[in-house]
N, C-alpha and C positions, 0 to 999 in steps of 0.2 A: 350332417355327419355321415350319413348313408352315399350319399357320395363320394367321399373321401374312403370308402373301404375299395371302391371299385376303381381307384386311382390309373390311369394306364403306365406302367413303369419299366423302364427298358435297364433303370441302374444295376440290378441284381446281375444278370447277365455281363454285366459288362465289370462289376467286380469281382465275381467269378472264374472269369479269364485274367483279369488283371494280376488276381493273387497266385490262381496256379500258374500264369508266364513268369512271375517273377520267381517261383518257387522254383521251376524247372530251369531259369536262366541259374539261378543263384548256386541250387546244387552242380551244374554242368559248369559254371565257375573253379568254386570249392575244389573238384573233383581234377579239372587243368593246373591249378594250383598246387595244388598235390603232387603233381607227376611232375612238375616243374621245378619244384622246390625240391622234394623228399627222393625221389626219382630218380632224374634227371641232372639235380642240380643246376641247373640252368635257367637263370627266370628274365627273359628278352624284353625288348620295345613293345612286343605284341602282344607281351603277357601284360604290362603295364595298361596299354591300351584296353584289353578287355575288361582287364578289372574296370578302368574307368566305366568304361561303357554299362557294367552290371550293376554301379552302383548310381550312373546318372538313372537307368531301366527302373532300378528299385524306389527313385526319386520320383521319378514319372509316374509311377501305380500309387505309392502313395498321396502322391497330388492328385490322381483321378480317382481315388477311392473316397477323400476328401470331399470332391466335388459330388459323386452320387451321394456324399449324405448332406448335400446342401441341394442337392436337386438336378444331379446331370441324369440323363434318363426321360424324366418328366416334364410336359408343355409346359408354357410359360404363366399360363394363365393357370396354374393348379399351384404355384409354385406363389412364396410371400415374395415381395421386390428384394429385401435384403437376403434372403435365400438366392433367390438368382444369381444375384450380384457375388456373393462368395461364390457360387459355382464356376461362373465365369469370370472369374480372378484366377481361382485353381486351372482353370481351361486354357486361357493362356500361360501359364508357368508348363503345363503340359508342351505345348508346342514349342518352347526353348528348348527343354531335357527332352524331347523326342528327338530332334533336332542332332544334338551333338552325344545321342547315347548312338544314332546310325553312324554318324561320321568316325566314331569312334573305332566302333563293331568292327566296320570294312576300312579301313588303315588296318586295324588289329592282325584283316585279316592277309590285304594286300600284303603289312610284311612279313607276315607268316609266308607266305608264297612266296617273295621275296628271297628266301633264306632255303628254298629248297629248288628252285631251278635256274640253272646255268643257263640257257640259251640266252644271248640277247634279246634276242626280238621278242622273246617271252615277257623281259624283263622290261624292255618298254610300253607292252601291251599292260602288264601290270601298271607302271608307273602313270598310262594315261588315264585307263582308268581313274586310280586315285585323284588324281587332279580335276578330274568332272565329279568324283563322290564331293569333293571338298568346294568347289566351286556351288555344286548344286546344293548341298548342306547351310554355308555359309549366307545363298543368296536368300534361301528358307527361313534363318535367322532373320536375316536382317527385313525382311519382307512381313515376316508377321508379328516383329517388335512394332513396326512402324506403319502396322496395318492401320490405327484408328490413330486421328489429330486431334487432342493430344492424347498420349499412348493409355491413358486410365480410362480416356474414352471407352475402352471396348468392353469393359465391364461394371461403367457408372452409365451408359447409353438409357438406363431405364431406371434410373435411381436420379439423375438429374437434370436441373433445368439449364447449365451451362451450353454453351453450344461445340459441335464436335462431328467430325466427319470420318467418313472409313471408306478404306478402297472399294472401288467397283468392284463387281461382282466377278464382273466379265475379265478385269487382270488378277483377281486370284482363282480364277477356275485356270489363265492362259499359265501362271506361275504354278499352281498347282500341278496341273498338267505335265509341263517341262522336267517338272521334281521326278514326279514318279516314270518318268520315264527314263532319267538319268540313273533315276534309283534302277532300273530293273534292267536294264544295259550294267550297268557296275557289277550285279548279284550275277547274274550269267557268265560275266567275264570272270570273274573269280570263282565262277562251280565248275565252266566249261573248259578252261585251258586248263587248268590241274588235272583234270579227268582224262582230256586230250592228251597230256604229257603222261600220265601213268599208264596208260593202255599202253604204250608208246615200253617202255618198263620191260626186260628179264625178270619176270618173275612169276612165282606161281600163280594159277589162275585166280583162284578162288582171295587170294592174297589183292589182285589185279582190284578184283568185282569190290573187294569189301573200303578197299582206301576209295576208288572212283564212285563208290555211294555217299562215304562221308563226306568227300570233296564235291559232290553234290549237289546236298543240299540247301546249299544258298538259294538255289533256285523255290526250294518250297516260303522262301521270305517272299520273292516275288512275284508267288502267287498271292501272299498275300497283303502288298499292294494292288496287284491288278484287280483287285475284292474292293479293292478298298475308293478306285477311282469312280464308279457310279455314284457315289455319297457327296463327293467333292463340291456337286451343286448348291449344297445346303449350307457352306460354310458361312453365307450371309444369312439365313434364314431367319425372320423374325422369331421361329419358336426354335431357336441354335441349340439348345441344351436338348431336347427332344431332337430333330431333325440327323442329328451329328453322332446320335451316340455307337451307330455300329460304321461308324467312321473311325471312330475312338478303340471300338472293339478290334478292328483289323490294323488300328497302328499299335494295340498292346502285342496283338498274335506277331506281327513283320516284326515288332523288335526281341520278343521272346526266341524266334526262330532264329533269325540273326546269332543274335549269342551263343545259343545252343549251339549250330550248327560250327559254328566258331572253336568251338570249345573241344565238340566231338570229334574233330579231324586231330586233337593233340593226345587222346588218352588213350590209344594203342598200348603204349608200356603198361598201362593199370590193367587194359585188358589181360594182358598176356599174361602179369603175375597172377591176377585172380585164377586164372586160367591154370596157371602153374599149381596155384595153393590148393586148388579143390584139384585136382589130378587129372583135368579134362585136356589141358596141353603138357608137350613132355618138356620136363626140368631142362633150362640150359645148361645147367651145373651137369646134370647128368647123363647131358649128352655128350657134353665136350670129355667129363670123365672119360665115359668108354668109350669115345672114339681117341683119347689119349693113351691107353690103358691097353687097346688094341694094336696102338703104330708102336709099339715098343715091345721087346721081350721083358717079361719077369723078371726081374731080379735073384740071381743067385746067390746062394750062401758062401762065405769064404771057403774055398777048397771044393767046390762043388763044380758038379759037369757043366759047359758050356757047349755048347752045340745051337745048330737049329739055320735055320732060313730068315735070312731080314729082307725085307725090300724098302726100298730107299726110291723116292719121289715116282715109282712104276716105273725105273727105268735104269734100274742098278737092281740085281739082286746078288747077295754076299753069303757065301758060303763057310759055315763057321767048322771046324773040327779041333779035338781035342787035343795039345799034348803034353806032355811031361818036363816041369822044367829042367830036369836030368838031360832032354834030351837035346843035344848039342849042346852041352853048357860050356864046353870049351871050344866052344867056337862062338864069333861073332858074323860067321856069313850069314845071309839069309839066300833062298832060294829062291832064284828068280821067277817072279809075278806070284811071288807071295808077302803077304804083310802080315810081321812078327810082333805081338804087343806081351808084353811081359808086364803084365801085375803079379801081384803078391796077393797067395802066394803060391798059386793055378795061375796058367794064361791058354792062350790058342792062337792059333794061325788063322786067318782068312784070307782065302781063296776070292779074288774081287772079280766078277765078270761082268759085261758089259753087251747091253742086249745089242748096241749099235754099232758090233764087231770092233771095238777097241780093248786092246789087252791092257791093264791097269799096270805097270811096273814101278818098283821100289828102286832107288834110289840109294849111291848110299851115305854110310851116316855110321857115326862115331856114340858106341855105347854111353851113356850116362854112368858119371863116377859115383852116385849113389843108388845102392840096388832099391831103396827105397821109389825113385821115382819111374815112371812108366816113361817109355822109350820106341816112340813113333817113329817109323819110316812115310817120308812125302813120297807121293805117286805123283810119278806123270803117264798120261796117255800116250800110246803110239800107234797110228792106226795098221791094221795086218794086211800086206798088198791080197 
């Protein structure tokens, strides 16, 4: 028994990470979700796809969480055969839902990208990408469905006397290989053109710095694949369950990151409004107010004075003065390069000038037969030799 307390165990650690990646995948879900729906209103292809992907990720941790209490972690020879055997049942159901929680991720993320850059050649650099994510996803499946003849092989290999074979070593180290390197060509091409085309951007710096970090990120996924390819040797290992497990630990961290990073490049808006609610960014409401509030005169009371200075697009300013509708009531001329507006039951003249030496002139024009309505003269320009 005294031996069994000193066990060596590598499972804690590797459920540890399983639970906070899913935790931090699930929240940065929830949180795209949100601005998507409530938001935004808008819930895409891409949105669909993540979800998937969070919830094949959440499949994944709980199959490998399974397996550490059946003995992933632990050498073989500490472990009971039927313990084994479950572990590595759960071991394989991992490598399916790894599988297509990545393929997921980056589609999700491809058309996200997809949906915000015009150039072509952008758009075909996205679209190959994807095709090598799917290709190399796809061949992953089917390569370690079909790893051991026949397929229960891989986790009856020490529980029976049937007979049963599994690939060399040597073609899944050369398959493994291939993967993660498609894998990490895909994640760069999706951090590194979005960042390239946003530098590229009219717009604020700091604005620049913060999209070109979240679009990113991808890149910290495949760091952790490139973590993850020194272990790769051990995928035949007679003590698998032991030999593999921070193999298992850097494919929970690459697909936690994946999502997140996925996720993080959509919540902008949630920023902003937090931003907004606690008073650390300024109200759009209360920007566009006063900047509305500002291009316009005040409003006057009936009968009250009119006057003042407008300026119209920086490139008209209009000259208001007051006068009396007494005066010329019995006349309907107006007086040339002036423009006569008659409300009720004050009005004014304005004087229209024109910073690009063109004099405004009225036109003329037949009073309206009821005093009730306001009664416009059209301008044309004429320019002054």
């Amino acid at each position: 028994m005294s031996t069994h307390d000193h066990v060596p165990d590598r499972g804690p650690a590797l459920f540890i990470v399983n639970t906070v990646g899913a935790i931090l995948a699930g929240i940065s879900c929830i949180l795209r979700c949100y601005v998507r729906v409530r938001i935004l209103k808008s819930f895409g292809l891409d949105d669909w796809l993540i979800l998937l992907s969070t919830v094949t990720f959440i499949t994944y941790v709980t199959l490998s969480n399974i397996g550490v209490n059946h003995g992933t972690g632990r050498h073989r020879g500490d472990l009971d055969p039927e313990e084994n055997k479950k572990a590595l049942h759960a071991w394989f159901y991992c490598y399916i839902f790894y599988a297509i929680t990545m393929i997921s991720v980056k589609l999700s993320i491809a058309t996200f990208l997809l949906r915000v850059t015009v150039k072509r050649v952008h758009q075909w650099i996205i679209h190959s990408a994807s095709i090598v994510t799917i290709i190399s996803c796809l061949t992953f499946i089917f390569v370690v469905i079909f790893e051991c003849h026949p397929i229960n092989y891989f986790w009856n290999k020490y529980t029976t006397d049937k007979p049963g074979s599994c690939l060399k070593l040597e073609i899944m180290l050369s398959l493994s290989y291939i993967y993660s390197i498609a894998s990490i060509m895909s994640d760069f091409t999706y951090a590194l053109l979005p960042a390239w085309v946003v530098s590229h951007l009219n717009m604020a710096r700091n604005t620049k710095i913060g999209l070109m970090f979240l679009m990113g990120m991808g890149c910290v996924a495949s760091a952790a694949v490139a973590a993850r390819m020194p272990y790769l040797q051990y995928m035949n290992s007679d003590d698998f369950l032991w030999d593999t497990t921070y193999m298992a630990i850097w494919s929970s961290v690459e697909q936690a990151l994946a999502i997140t990073a996925g996720c993080l490049a959509t919540l902008q808006p949630l920023i902003k409004l937090v931003g907004e609610k606690l008073g650390i960014l300024p109200s759009q409401r209360t920007t566009t107010a006063a900047s509305g509030h500002a291009s316009r005169s005040s409003p006057s009371r009936l009968g009250g004075p009119i006057g003042g200075q407008i300026s119209v697009k920086k490139t008209f300013s209009r000259k208001t003065e007051m006068y009396s509708l007494n005066e010329g009531s019995g006349s309907d001329e107006q007086q040339d390069g002036s423009l006569r507006l008659q409300p009720r039951p004050s009005g004014y003249k304005a004087m229209c000038y024109n910073t690009s030496q063109e004099e405004l002139r009225p036109t003329q024009f037949k009073e309206n037969e009821s005093k009730d309505d306001m009664t416009i003269s059209s301008v044309k320009a004429r320019e002054i030799p």
